[in-house]
C-alpha positions as CSV (number, residue, x, y, z in Angstrom):
1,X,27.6,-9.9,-4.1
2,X,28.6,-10.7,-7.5
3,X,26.2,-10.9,-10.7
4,X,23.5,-13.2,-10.8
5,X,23.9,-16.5,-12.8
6,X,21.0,-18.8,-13.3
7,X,22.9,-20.6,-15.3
8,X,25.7,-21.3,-12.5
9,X,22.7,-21.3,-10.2
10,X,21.2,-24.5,-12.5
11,X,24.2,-26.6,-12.5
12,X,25.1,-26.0,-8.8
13,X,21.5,-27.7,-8.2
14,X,22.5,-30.7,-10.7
15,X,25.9,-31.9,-8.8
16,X,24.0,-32.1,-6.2
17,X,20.5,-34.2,-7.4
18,X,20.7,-35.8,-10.9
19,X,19.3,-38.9,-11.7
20,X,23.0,-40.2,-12.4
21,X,23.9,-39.6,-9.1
22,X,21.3,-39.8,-6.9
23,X,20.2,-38.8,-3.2
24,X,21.4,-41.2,-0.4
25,X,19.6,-41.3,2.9
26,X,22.4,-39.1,4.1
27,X,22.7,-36.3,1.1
28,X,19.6,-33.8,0.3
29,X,17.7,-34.0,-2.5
30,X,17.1,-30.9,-4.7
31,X,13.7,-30.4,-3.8
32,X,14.6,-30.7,0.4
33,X,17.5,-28.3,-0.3
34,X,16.4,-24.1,0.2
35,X,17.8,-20.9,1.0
36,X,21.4,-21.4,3.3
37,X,21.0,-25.3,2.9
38,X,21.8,-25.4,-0.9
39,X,25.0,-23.2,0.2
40,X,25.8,-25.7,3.3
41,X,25.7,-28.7,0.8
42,X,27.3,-27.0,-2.0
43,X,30.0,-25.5,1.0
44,X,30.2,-28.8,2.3
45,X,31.2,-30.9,-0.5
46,X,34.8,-29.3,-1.2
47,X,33.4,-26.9,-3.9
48,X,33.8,-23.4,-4.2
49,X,31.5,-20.2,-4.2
50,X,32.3,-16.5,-4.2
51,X,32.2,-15.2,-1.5
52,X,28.7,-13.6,0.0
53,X,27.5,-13.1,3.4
54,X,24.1,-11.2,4.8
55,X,23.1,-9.8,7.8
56,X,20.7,-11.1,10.5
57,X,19.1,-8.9,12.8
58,X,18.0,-10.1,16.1
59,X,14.5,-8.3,16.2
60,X,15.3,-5.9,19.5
61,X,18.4,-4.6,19.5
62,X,20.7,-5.1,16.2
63,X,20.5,-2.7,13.0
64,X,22.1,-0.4,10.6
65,X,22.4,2.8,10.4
66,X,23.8,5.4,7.7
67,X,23.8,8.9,8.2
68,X,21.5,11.3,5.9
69,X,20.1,10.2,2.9
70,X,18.3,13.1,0.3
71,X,14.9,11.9,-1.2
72,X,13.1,14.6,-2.7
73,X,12.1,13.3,-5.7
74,X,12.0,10.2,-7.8
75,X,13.2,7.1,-5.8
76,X,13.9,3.8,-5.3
77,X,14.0,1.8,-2.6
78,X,15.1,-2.2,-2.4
79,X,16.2,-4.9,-0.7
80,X,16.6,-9.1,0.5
81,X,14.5,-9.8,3.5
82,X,14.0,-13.1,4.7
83,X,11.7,-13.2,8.1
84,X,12.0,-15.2,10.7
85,X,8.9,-13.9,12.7
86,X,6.5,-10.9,12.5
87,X,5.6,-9.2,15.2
88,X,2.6,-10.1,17.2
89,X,2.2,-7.4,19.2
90,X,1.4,-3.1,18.5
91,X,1.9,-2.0,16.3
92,X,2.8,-5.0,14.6
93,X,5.6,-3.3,12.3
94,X,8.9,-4.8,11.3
95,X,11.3,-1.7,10.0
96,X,13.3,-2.9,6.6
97,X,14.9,0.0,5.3
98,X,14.6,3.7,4.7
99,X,14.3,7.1,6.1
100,X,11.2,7.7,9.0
101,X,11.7,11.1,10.9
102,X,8.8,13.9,11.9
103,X,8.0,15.1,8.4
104,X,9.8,12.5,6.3
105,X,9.2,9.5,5.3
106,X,10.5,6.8,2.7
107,X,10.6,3.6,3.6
108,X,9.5,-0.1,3.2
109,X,8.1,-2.1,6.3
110,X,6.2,-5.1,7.2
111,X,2.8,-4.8,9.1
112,X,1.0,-1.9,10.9
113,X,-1.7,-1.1,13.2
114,X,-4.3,-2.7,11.1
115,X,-2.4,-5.5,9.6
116,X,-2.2,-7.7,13.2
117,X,-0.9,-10.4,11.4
118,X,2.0,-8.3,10.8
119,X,2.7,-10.2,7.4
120,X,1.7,-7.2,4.3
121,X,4.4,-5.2,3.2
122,X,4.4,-1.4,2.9
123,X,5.9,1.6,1.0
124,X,5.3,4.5,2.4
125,X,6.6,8.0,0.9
126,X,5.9,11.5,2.5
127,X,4.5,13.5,-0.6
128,X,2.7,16.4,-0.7
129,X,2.8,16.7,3.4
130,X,1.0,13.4,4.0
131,X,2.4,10.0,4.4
132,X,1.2,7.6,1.2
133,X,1.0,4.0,1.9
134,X,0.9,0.9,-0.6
135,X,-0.5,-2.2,1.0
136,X,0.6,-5.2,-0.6
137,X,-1.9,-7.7,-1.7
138,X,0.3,-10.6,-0.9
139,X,1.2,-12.0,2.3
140,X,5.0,-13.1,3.4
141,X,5.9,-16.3,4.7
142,X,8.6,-16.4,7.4
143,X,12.3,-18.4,6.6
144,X,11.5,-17.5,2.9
145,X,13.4,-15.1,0.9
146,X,11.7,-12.0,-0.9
147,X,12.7,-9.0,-3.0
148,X,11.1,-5.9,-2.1
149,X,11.3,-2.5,-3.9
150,X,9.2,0.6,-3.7
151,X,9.7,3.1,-6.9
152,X,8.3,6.7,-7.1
153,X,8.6,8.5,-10.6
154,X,6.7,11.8,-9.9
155,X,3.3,10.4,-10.3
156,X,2.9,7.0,-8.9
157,X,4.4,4.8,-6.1
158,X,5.0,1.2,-6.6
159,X,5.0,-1.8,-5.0
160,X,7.0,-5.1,-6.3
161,X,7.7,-8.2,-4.6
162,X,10.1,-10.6,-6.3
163,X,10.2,-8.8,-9.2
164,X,6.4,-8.7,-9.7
165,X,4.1,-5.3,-9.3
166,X,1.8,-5.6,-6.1
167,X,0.3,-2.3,-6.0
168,X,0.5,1.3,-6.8
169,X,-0.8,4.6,-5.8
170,X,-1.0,8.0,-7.7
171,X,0.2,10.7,-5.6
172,X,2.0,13.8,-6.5
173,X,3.4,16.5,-4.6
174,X,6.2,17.8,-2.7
175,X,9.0,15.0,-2.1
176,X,10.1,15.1,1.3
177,X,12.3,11.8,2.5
178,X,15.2,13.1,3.7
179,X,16.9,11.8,6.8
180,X,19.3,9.2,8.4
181,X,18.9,5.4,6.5
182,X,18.0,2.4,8.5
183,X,17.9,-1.0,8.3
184,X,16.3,-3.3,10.2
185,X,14.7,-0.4,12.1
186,X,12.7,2.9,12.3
187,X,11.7,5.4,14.5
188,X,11.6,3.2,17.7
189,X,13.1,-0.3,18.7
190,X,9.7,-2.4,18.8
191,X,10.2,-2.2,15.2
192,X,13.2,-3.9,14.5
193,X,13.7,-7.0,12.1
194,X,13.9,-10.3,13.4
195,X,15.4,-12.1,10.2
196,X,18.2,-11.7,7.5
197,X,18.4,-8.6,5.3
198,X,21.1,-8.5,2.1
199,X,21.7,-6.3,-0.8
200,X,19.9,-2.8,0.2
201,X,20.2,-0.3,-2.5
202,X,18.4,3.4,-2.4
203,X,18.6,5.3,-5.5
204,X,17.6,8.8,-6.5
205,X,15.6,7.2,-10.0
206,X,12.5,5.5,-10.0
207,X,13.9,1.6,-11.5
208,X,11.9,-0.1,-14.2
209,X,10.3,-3.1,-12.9
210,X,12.9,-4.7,-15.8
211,X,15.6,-3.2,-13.8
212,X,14.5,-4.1,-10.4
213,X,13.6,-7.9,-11.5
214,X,17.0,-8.4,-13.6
215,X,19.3,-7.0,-11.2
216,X,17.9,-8.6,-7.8
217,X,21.1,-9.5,-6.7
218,X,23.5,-7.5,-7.6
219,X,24.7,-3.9,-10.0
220,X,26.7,-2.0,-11.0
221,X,28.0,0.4,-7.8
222,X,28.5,3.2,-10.4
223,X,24.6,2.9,-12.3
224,X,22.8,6.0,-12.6
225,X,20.9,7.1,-9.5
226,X,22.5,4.9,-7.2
227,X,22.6,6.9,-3.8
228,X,23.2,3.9,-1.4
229,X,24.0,0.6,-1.8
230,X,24.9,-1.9,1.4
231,X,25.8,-5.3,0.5
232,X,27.0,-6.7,3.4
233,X,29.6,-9.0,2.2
234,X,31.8,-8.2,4.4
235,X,30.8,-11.2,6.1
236,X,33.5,-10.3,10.0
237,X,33.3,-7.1,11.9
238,X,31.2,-5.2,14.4
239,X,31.8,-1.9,13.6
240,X,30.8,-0.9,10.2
241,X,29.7,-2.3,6.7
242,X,30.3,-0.3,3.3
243,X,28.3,1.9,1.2
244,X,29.8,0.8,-2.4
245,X,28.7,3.7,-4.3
246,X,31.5,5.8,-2.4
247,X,29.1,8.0,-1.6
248,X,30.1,8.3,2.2
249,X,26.9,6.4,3.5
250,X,28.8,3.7,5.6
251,X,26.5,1.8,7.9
252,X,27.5,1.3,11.3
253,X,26.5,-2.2,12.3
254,X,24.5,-1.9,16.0
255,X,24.0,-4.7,18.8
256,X,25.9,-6.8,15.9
257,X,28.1,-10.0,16.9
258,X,30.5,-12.4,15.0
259,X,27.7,-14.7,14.5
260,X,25.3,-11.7,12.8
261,X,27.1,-13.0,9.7
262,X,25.4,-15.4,8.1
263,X,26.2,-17.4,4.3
264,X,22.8,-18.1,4.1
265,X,22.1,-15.8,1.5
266,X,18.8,-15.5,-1.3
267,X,19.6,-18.9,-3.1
268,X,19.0,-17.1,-6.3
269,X,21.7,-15.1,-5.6
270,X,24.5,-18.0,-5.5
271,X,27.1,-17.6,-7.4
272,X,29.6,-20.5,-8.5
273,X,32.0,-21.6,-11.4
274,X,31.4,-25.4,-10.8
275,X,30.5,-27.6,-14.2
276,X,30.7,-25.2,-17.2
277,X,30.5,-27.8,-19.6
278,X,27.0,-28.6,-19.0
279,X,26.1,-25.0,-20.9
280,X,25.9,-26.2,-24.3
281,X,26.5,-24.5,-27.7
282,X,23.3,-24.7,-29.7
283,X,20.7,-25.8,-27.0
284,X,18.5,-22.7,-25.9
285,X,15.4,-22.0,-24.2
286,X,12.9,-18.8,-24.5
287,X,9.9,-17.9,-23.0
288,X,7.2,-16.6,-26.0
289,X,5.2,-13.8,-23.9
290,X,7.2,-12.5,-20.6
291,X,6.2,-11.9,-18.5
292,X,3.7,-14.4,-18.2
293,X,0.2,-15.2,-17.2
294,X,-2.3,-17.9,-16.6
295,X,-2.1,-21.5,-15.7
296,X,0.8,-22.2,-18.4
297,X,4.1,-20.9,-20.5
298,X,4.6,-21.0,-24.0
299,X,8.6,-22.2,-24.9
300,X,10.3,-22.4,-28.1
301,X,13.4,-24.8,-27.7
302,X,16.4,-25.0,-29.9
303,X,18.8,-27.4,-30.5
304,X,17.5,-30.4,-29.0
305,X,16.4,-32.5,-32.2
306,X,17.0,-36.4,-31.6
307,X,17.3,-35.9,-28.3
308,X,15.5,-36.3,-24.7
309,X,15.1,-33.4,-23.8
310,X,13.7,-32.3,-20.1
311,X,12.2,-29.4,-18.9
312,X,12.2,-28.0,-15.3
313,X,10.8,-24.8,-13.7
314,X,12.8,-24.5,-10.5
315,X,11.9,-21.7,-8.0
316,X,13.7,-19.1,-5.9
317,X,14.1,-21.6,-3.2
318,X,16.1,-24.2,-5.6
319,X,13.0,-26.3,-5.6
320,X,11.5,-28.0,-9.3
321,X,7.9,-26.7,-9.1
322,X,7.3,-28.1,-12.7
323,X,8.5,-31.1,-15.2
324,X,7.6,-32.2,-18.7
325,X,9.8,-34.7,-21.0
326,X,10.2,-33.9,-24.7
327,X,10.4,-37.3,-26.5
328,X,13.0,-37.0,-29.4
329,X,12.4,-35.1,-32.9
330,X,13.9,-34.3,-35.6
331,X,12.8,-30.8,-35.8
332,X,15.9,-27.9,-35.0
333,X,13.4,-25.9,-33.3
334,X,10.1,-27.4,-30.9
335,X,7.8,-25.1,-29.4
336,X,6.2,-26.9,-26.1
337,X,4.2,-25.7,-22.8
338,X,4.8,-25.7,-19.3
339,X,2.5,-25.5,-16.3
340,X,3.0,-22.7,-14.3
341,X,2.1,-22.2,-10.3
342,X,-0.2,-20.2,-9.3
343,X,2.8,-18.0,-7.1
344,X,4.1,-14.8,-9.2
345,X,7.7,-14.5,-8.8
346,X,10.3,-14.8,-10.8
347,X,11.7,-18.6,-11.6
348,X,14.1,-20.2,-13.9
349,X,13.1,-22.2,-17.1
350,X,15.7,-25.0,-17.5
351,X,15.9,-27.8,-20.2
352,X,18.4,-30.7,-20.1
353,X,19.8,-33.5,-22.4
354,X,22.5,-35.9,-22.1
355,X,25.0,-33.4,-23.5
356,X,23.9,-30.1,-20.9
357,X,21.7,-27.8,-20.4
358,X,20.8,-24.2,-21.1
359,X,18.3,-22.0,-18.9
360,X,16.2,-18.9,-19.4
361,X,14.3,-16.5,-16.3
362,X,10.6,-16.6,-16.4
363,X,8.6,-13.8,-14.4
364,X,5.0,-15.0,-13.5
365,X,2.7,-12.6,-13.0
């Protein structure tokens, strides 16, 4: 898919809700609008957006597979998963990606044996002739979108969930991870995905947790270390989908339909060229300390003196979780606070005034 714009992603949301044009009883506000609906509505009202698709998986018999992967070393494993159910029965496991054969292993899942609830994610890399796990701490929520990615430099796995470190593990060893790729299932068909998967990458380089957060959505098919990297835009077909490194590591698409394609992809991964005037020259936003912690963010604001000025913390989902007004001053530069949820993730800092708006990332922790 192409680059990430939160920027693009900011002014989609204001044609859609603004307090000059507001909701009707038969158009979506902002905060009702998540995931594939901001898409529908943005579809839907004779705009334009580049063109992305994802896969869903049907949870029994639909998945990807790509022939032999090498991981014998550093790595990196990550992906889009949205869930539409865990599995409720043994062993509870829904497959996302990666390489699971007798004596290999490196891969990220969702459940086990002893997580019934089948809701924690796992990495899990065969080092030193024993499988290493990383629990995550968090839970998932089905119909929501997350980022997963695993990393392993040598020394320690890592777990991240939208962007955000969720565990790690010390471990060193012998490397062994080499095998066929999946996605959306491993090792037997109970542990399919029953949800929507988009933008799987593995890489032969353990990725910064600056690189994983700030490149979510898409990269560069030629970046160092890249050893696979599906993005399923083809959006038709039932054959195949592409491995754009050029590395030869084509997926072949099985117990796929017409209707496995879905434009419902991670909102913060829409892309658009709607209202470019409403980034204006002058007005800028930074967050002082980020990542950042605690009950609130520090902001230093420029360009904004005389002005209104409002300030908006929207969420993954396209939903405002936070709002402040700035009365009008004459100072070039304001610094100001805004609360924060108590959800890590990563979330976009916006501020507005009558002449546009300008927008910054923020990564809770």
């Amino acid at each position: 898919m192409p680059p990430l714009s939160f920027i693009n992603l900011i002014s989609l949301m204001e044609q859609i809700y603004s307090p000059k044009q507001p909701a009707t009883p038969t158009g979506p506000t902002l905060r009702r609008l998540a995931g594939g609906a901001l898409l529908t509505a943005l579809l839907g009202s004779g705009l334009t957006a580049s063109a992305q698709s994802a896969l869903n998986f049907n949870g029994t018999t639909s998945y990807v597979q790509a022939n032999n992967v090498t991981i014998n070393g550093p790595a990196t494993l990550e992906g889009w998963i949205k869930v539409n159910a865990f599995k409720t029965a043994f062993p509870y496991i829904t497959s996302v990606m990666g390489v699971e054969t007798t004596g290999n292993a490196a891969m990220i899942r969702i459940g086990d044996a002893n997580i019934p609830a089948g809701n924690k994610v796992q990495f899990i890399m065969q080092i030193g002739g024993t499988e290493r796990k990383i629990v995550s701490t968090a839970t998932l929520s089905t119909n929501t979108w997350y980022h997963l990615a695993g990393t392993y430099d040598g020394t320690t796995m890592r777990l991240f969930i939208n962007g955000v470190a969720d565990g790690t593990l010390a471990a060193t060893g012998t490397v062994t991870g080499t095998g066929p790729f999946s996605i959306g299932r491993n090792y037997e068909a109970v542990r399919t995905t029953n949800g929507t998967i988009d933008e799987v990458r593995v890489w032969t380089v353990a990725r910064t947790a600056a690189e994983i957060s700030g490149n979510s959505c898409s990269v560069s098919a030629t970046a160092t270390g890249l050893e696979g990297y599906w993005k399923f835009d083809e959006g038709t077909g039932t054959a195949t989908t592409a491995d754009a490194t050029g590395r030869g590591h084509t997926g072949t698409l099985n117990g796929m339909t017409a209707t496995s394609w879905t434009t419902a992809i991670p909102t913060a991964c829409i892309t658009t060229a709607i209202n470019p005037r409403r980034n204006v020259a002058g007005l800028a936003v930074e967050v002082l300390g980020n990542p950042a912690q605690g009950s609130e963010a520090d902001l230093e604001i420029r360009g904004i003196q005389n002005q209104t000025a409002t300030v908006q913390l929207v969420n993954q989902l396209g939903a405002v979780v936070s709002e402040k007004v700035l009365t009008p001053s004459a100072l070039t530069t304001m610094r100001s606070t805004l609360r924060l949820p108590g959800a890590a993730g990563l979330y976009v800092v916006r501020v507005s005034t009558a002449a546009g708006s300008a927008t910054t990332k923020l990564l809770k922790q």
